[in-house]
LUMPAVO-140227 format. One line per field, with one value per residue (C-alpha): residue number from 0; residue in one letter; y, x negated, z negated. Coordinates in pm, whole numbers, plus 50000, padded with zeros to 5 digits. Each point is the difference from the previous one (the first is absolute). Example, Ala and Ser with C-alpha at 12.3 -4.5 7.8 and 13.67 -1.06 7.14 Angstrom:
BEGIN
pos [0, 1]
code [A, S]
Y [49550, 50344]
X [48770, 49863]
Z [49220, 50066]
//
This chain:
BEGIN
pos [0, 1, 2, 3, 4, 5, 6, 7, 8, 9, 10, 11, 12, 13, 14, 15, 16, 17, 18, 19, 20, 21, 22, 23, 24, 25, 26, 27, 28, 29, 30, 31, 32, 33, 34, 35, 36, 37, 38, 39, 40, 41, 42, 43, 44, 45, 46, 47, 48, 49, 50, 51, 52, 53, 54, 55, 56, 57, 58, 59, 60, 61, 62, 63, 64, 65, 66, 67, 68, 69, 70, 71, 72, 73, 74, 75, 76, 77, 78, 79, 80, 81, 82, 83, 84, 85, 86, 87, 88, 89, 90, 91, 92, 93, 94, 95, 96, 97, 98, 99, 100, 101, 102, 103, 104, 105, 106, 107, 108, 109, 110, 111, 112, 113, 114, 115, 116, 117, 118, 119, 120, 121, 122, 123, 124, 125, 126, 127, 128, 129, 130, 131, 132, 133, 134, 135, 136, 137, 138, 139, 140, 141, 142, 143, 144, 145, 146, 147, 148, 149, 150, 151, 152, 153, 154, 155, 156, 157, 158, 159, 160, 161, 162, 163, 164, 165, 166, 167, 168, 169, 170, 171, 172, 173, 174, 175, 176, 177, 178, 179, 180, 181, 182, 183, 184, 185, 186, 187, 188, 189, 190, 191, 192, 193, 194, 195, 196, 197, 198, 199, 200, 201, 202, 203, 204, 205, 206, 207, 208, 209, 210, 211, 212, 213, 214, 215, 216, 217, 218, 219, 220, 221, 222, 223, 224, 225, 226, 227, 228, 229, 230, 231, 232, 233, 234, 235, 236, 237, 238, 239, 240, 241, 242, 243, 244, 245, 246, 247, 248, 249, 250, 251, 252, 253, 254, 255, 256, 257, 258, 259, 260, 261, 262, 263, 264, 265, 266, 267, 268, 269, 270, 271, 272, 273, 274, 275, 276, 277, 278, 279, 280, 281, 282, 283, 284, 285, 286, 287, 288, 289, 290, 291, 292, 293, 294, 295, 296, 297, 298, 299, 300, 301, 302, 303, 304, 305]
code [X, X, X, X, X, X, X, X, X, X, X, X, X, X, X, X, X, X, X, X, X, X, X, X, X, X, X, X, X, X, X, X, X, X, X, X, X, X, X, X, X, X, X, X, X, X, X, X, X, X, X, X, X, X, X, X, X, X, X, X, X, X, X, X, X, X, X, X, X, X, X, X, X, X, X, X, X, X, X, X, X, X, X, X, X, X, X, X, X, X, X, X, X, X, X, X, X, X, X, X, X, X, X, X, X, X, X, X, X, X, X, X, X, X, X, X, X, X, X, X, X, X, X, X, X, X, X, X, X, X, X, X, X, X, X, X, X, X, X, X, X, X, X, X, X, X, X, X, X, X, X, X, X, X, X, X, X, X, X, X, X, X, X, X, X, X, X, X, X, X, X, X, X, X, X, X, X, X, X, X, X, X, X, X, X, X, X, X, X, X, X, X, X, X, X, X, X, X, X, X, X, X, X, X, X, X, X, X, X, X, X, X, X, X, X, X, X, X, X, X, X, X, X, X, X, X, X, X, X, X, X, X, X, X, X, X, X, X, X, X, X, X, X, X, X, X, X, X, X, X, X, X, X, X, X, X, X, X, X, X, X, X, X, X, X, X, X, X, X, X, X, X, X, X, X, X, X, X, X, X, X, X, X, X, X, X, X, X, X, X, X, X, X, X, X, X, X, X, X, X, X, X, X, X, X, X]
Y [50000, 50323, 50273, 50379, 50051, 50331, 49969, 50268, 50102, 50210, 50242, 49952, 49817, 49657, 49970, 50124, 49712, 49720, 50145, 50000, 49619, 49889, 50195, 49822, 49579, 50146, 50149, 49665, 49824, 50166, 50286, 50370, 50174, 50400, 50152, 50285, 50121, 50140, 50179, 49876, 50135, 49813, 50175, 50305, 49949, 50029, 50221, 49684, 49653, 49764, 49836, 50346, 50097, 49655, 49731, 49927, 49974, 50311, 49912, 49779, 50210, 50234, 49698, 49804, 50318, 49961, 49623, 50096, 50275, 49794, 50248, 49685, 49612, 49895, 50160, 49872, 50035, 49879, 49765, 50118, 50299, 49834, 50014, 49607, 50035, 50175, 50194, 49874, 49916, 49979, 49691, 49920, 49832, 49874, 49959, 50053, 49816, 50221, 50151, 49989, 50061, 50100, 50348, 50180, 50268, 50292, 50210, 50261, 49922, 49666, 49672, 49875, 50091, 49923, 50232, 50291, 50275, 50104, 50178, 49886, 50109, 49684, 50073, 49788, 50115, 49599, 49919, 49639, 50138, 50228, 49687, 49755, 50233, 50145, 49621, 49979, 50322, 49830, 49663, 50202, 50198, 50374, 50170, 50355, 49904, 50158, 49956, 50312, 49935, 50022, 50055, 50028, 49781, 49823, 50263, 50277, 49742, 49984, 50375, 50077, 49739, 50158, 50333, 49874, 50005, 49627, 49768, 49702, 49877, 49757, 49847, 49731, 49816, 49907, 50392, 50057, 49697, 50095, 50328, 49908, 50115, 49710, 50145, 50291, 49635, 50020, 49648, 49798, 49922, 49605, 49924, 49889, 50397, 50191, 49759, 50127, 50134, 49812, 49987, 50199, 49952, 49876, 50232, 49933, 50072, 50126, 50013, 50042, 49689, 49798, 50046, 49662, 50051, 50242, 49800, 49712, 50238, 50052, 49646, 49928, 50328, 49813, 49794, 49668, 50021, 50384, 49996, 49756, 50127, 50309, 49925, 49819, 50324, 50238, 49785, 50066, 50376, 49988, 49792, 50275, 50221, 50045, 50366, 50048, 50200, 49767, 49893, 49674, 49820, 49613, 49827, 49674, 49746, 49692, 49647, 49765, 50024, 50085, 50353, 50195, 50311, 50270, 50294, 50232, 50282, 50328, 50252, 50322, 50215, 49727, 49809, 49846, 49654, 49799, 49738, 49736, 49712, 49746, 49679, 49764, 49792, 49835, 50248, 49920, 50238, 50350, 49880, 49812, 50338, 50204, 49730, 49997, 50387, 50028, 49743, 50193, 50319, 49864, 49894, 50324, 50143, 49714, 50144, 50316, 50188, 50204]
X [50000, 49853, 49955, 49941, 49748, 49851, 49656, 49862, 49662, 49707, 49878, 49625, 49894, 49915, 50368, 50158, 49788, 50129, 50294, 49997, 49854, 50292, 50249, 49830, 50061, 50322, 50088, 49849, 50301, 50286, 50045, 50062, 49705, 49945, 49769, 50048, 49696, 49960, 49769, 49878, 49967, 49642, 49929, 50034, 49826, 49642, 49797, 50040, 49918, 50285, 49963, 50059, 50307, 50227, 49794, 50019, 50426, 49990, 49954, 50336, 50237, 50129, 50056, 50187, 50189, 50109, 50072, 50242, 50198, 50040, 49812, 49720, 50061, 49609, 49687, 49672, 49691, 49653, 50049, 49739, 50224, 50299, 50086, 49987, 50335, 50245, 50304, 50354, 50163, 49699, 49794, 49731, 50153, 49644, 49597, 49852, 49677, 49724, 49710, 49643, 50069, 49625, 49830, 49837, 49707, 49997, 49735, 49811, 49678, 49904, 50071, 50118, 49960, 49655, 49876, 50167, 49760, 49940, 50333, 50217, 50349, 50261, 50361, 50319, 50324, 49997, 49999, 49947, 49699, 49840, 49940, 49896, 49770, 49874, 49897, 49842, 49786, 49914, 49923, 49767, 49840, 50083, 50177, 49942, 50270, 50345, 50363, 50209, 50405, 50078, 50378, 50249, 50057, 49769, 49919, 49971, 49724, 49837, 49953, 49909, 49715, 49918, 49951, 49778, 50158, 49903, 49670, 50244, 50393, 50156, 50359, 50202, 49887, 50317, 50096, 49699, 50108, 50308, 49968, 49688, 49780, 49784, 49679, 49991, 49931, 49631, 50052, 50273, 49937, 49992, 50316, 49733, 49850, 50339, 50289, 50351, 50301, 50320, 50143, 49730, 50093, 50319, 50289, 50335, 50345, 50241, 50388, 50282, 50084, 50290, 50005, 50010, 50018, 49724, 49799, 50066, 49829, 49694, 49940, 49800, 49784, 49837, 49698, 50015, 49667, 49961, 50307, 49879, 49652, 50115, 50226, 49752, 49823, 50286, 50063, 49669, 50048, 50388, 49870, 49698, 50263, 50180, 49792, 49900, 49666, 49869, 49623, 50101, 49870, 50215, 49930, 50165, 49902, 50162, 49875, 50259, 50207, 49684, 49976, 49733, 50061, 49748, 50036, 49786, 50028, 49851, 49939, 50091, 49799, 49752, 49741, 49934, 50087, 50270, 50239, 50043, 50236, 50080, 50187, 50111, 50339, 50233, 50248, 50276, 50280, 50013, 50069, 49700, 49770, 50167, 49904, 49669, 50017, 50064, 49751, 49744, 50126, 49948, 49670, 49879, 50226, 49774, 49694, 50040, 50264, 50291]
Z [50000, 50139, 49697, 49987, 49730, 49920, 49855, 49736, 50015, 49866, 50295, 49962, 50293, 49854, 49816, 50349, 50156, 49746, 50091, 50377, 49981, 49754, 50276, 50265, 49880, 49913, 50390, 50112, 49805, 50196, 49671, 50032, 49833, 49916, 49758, 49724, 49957, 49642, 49729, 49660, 49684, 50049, 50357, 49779, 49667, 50149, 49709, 49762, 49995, 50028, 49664, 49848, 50187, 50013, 50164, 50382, 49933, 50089, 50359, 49965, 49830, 50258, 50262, 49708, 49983, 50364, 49993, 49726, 50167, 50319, 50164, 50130, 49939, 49912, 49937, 50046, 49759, 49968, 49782, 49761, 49955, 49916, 49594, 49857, 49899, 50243, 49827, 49944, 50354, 50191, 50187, 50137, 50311, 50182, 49993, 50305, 50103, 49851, 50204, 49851, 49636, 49922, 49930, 50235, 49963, 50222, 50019, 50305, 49863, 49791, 50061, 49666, 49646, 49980, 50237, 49799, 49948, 49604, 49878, 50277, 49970, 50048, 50080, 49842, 49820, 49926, 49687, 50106, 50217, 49703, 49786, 50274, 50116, 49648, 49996, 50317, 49909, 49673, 50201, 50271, 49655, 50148, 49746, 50176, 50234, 49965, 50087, 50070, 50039, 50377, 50100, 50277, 50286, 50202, 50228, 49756, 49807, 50301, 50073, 49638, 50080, 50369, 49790, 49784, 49658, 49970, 50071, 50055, 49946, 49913, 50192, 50089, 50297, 50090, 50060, 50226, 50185, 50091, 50103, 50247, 49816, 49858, 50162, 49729, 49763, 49929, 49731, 49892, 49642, 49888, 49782, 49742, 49969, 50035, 49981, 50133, 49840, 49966, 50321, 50200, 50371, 50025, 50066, 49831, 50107, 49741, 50001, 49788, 49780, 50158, 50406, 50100, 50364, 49955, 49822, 50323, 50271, 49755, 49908, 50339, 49919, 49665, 50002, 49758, 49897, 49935, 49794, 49754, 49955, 49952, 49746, 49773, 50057, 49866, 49726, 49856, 50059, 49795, 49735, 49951, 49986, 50356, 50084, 50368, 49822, 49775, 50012, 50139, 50278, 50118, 50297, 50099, 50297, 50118, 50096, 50111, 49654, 49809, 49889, 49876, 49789, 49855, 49780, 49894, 49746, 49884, 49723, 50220, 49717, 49827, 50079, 50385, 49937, 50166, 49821, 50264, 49987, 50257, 50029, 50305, 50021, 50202, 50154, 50151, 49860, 49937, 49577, 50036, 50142, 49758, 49721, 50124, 50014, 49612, 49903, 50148, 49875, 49614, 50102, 50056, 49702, 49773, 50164, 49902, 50237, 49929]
//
């Protein structure tokens, strides 16, 4: 049955993209598709770091908005920026397969961190990205490098870089990728030196609670294995405590129905040291990766996290 579905969306050029991609599987299906093309609360807020204004739910809110008047029937997020638990009457109808879920560095000049000249100015709003990299700085001995918070959306990161205000940043690979420009990546980090947030790569599609026939036409967007890695992932995040801009770092994989899921966690204003926890486990449910999700969370709470 052929739908018209309006589709809310940031207006930075990476959320029109998602956008446009999720519009064009849907066109492919026999639906109507349009776009309303909106502004966040988080597209505004660009003085402060996210974790001091609301956390990256702020990107969310004024599509959820939307959804709820009617005005648009889903919205699509990175999933990274989607709260671990949605409000009352909302869903997360679909996963989609993720793109590379790894960090990239970015930089003019120097080819990774290493070749960082003394006093070199790295660029992250990310939490998740201070403490990894506070550890990485620890692990390569140079304390004299520092991390300055870098916001707005990916092109504005990239300019304040072109002008100089940073040696080096720090982004999503997946981002880079998908607006063509993966030749800015100087590096991809390993998982082991920078592991991933919850969810880092994947888009998700979110709807009101309760359209079935909605819900039908989406099905075929969402990818099996995405979905339940992802899920383990965000239910380390929610049992930490459910904020978008915690120090938190889970990254799930999948082998057959064996899954693999790391977390990593960080004192954003002590000492450089990680508390890692990890733990593999037959997955074949989303109850089982959210099981898995929690046990690793209260490893990390025993080690020392909160």
């Amino acid at each position: 049955m052929s739908l018209k579905i309006t589709i809310a969306t940031r207006e930075s050029r990476l959320a029109l993209w998602q956008a446009e991609h999720v519009k064009a599987l849907l066109l492919q299906r026999g639906h109507q598709v349009t776009l309303l093309g909106m502004t966040t609360r988080g597209d505004q807020i660009l003085d402060r770091s996210l974790s001091k204004v609301g956390g990256k739910g702020l990107f969310v809110k004024e599509l959820e908005t939307a959804l709820e008047e009617g005005r648009a029937d889903i919205a699509v997020h990175s999933l990274k920026d989607v709260p671990m638990d949605l409000p009352p009457g909302f869903a997360l109808a679909g996963v989609m397969a993720r793109e590379d879920p790894r960090d990239a560095w970015v930089s003019p000049q120097y080819g990774r961190l290493e070749d960082l000249p003394t006093g070199a100015v790295v660029g992250t709003s990310s939490l998740r990205r201070s403490v990894l990299l506070r550890a990485e700085f620890e692990r390569l001995g140079r304390p004299d490098l520092r991390i300055e918070p870098l916001r707005g959306n990916l092109d504005t990161r990239l300019r304040k870089l072109d002008e100089g205000q940073y040696a080096g940043i720090v982004l999503a690979a997946a981002g880079l990728m998908r607006l063509g420009l993966a030749a800015r990546i100087r590096h991809v980090f390993d998982t082991e030196q920078m592991l991933p947030a919850a969810g880092q790569g994947a888009l998700g599609i979110e709807t009101r609670a309760g359209r079935a026939e909605l819900a039908q036409a989406l099905a075929p967007l969402a990818d099996a294995v995405t979905t339940l890695c992802t899920a383990a992932e965000r239910a380390v995040s929610r049992a930490m405590g459910g904020s978008c801009s915690m120090p938190l770092a889970a990254h799930a994989t999948l082998e057959g129905t064996q899954m693999l899921l790391r977390a990593a966690w960080g004192d954003p204003e002590g000492a450089p040291g990680l508390v890692r926890a990890s733990e593999r486990a037959d997955v074949r449910t989303p109850e089982q990766a959210e099981a898995l999700g929690q046990r690793v969370a209260a490893a990390l709470r025993a080690g020392g996290a909160h």
